[in-house]
C-alpha positions as CSV (number, residue, x, y, z in Angstrom):
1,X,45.4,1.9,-6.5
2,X,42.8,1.0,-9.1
3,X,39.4,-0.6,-8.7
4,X,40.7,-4.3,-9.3
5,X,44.2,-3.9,-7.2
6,X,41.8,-2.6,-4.6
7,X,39.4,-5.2,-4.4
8,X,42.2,-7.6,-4.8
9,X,44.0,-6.1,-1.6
10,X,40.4,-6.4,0.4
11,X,39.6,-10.0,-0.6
12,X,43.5,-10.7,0.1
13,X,45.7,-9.0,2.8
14,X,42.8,-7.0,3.8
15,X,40.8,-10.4,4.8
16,X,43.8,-12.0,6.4
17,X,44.7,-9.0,8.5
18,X,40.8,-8.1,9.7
19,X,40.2,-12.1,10.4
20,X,43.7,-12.4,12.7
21,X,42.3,-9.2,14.7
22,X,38.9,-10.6,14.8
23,X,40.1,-14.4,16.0
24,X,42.5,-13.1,18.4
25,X,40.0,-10.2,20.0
26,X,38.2,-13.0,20.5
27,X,40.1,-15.7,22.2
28,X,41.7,-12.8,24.2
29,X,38.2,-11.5,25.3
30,X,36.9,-14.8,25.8
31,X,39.8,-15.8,28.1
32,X,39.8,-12.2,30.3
33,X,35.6,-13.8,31.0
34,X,36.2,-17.0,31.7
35,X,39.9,-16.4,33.9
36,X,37.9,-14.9,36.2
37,X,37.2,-17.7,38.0
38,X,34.2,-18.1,40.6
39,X,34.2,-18.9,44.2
40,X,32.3,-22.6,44.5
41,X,28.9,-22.7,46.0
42,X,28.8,-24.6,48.5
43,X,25.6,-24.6,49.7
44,X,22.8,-27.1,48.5
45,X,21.0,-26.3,44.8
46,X,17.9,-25.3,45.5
47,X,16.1,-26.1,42.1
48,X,17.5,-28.3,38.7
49,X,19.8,-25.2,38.5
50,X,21.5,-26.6,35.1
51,X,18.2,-26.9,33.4
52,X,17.5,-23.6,34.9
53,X,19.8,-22.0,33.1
54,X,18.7,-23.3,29.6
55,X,15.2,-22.3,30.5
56,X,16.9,-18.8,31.7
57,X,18.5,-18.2,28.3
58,X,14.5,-19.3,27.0
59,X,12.9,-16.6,29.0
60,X,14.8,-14.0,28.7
61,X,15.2,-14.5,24.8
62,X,11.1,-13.0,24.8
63,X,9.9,-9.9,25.6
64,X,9.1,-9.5,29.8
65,X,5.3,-8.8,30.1
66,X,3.9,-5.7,29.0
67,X,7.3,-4.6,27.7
68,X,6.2,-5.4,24.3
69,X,3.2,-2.4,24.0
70,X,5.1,-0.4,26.0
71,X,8.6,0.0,23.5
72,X,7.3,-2.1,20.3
73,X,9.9,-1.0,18.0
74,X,12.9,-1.8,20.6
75,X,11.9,-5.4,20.4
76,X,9.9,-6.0,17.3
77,X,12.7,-4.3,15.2
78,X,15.7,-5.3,17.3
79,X,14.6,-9.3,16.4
80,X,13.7,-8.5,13.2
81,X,16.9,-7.3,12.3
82,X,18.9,-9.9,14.4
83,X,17.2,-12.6,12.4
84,X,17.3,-11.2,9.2
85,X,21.2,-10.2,10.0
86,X,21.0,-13.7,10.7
87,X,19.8,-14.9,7.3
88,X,22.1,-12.8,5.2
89,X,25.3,-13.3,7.0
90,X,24.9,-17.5,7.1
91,X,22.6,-18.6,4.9
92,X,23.9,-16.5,1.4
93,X,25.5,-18.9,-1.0
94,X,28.5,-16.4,-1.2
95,X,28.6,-16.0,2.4
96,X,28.8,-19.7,3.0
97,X,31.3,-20.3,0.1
98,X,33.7,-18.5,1.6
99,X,32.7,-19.3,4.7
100,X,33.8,-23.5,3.7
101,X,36.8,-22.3,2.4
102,X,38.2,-20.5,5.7
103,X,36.7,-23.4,7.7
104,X,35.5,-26.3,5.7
105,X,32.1,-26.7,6.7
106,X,29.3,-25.7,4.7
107,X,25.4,-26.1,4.5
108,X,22.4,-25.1,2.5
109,X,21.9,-21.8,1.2
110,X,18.9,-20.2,0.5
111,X,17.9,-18.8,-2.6
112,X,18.8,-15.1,-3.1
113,X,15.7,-14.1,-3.8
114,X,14.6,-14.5,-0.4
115,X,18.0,-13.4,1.3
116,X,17.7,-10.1,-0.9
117,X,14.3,-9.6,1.0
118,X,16.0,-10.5,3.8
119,X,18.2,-7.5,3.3
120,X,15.7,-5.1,2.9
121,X,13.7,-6.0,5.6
122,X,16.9,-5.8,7.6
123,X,17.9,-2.5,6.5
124,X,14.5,-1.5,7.1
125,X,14.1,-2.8,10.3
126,X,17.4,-0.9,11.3
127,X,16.5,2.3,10.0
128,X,13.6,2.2,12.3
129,X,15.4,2.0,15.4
130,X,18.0,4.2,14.7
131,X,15.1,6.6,14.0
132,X,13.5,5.6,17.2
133,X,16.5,6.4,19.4
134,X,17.2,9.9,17.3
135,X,13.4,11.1,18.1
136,X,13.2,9.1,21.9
137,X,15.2,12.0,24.3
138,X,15.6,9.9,26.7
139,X,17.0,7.0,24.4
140,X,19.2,10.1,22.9
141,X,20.5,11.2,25.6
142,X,21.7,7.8,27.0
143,X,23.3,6.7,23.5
144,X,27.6,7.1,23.3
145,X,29.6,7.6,20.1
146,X,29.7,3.4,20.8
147,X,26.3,2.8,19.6
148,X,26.2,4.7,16.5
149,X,29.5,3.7,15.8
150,X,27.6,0.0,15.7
151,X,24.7,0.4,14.7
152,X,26.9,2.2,11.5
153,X,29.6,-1.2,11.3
154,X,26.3,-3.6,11.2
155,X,24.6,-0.9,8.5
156,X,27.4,-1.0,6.2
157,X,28.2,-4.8,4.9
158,X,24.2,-4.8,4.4
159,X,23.7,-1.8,1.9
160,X,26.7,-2.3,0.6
161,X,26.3,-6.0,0.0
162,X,23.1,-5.4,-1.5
163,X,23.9,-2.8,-3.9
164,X,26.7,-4.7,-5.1
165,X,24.1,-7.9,-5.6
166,X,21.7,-5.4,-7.4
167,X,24.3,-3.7,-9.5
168,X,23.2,-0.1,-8.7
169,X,26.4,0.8,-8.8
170,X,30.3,0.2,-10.3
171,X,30.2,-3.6,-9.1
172,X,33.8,-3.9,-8.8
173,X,33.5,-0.7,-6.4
174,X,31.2,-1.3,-4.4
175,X,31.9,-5.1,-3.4
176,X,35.4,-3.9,-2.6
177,X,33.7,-1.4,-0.1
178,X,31.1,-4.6,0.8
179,X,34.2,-6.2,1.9
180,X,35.9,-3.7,3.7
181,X,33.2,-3.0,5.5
182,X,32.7,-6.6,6.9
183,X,36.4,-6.3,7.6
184,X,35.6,-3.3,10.0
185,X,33.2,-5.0,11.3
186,X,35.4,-8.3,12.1
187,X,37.9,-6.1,13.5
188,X,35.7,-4.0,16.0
189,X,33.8,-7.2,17.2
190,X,35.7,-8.1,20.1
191,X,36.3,-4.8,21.4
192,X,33.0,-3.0,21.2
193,X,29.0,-4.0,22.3
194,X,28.9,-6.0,19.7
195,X,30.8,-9.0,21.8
196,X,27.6,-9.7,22.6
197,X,27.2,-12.4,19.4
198,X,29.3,-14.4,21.9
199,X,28.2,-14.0,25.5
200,X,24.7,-13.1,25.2
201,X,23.7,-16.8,25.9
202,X,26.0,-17.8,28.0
203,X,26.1,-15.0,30.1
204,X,22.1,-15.9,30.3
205,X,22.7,-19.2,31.0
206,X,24.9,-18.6,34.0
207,X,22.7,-16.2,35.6
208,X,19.9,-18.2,35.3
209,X,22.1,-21.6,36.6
210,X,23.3,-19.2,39.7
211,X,20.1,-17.8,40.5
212,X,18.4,-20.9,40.2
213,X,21.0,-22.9,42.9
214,X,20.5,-19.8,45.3
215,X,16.4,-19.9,45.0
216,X,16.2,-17.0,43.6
217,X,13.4,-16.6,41.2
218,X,14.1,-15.3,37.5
């Protein structure tokens, strides 16, 4: 298989295959959570327990007091590279192109000079707590083969996009291997700690709606 047949198969079968994992991970993951089901609370709220829960998902989104100067890289980093995963992933032209023509729906891009900055800052930003965890023994010896695996899925469509958009390298090549790797990522979403990009709120929300109807203080 040559370069073109390659990137052919990855923008192609590839795609179709990694996006049916991806959609049914998801819906299969999402219906385990919520099939659960929860015994009703009978008992009498004892605060606005539904706005609770919005102002839950609020707090918790910040770093808790004193957290911030104790482990500055865990959070500055960690929401530097969310939001600049953020920016690259949803608000590149290319990205959003193909984006509308899976779904439809489209918006504004940005211009590419400041998602390329994004990029970097991203990588960057990624770098340093990977680094952080390798040096931190206690960090190190609480990380599994899971997180490096991650942290090594999210890496990938990022340098890889971003040598392609530089042309440091055989383009053809290297957006093939751009693509791919989103594809891995697509496909290990649902099944990893990266779920997260789908429960993290909610999951907030309902402890904080919970908590809230029970007096507890969050």
């Amino acid at each position: 298989m040559d370069e073109l047949q390659f990137l052919t198969w990855v923008r192609g079968t590839g795609l179709n295959i990694a996006a049916g994992i991806f959609l049914l991970g998801v819906m299969w993951r999402l219906f385990e959570i919520y099939s659960l089901g929860r015994k009703k609370d009978l008992s009498a709220p004892r605060r606005s327990f539904r706005a609770w829960g919005l102002l839950t998902v609020l707090r918790r989104s910040l770093p808790p007091p004193g957290m911030l100067k104790r482990s500055p890289v865990n959070y500055i980093g960690g929401y530097v590279f969310h939001v600049g995963l953020a920016i690259v992933v949803f608000l590149f032209a290319p990205h959003i192109l193909l984006i509308s023509d899976l779904t439809g729906v489209s918006w504004p891009a940005l211009p590419s000079q400041f998602v390329d900055l994004a990029a970097v800052v991203t990588m960057a930003a990624m770098l340093v707590v990977l680094v952080d965890r390798v040096v931190k023994p206690v960090k190190r010896f609480l990380s599994t083969f899971e997180d490096w695996l991650v942290w090594t899925l999210t890496f990938l469509p990022v340098l890889t996009g971003w040598l392609s958009v530089q042309h440091l390298s055989p383009y053809t090549t290297m957006l093939a291997l751009h693509i791919l790797s989103a594809e891995l990522l697509l496909v290990a979403l649902p099944f990893t700690k990266l779920f997260h990009a789908f429960t993290l709120f909610g999951s907030r929300w309902y402890n904080g709606r919970v908590n809230a109807h029970k007096g507890i203080p969050v």
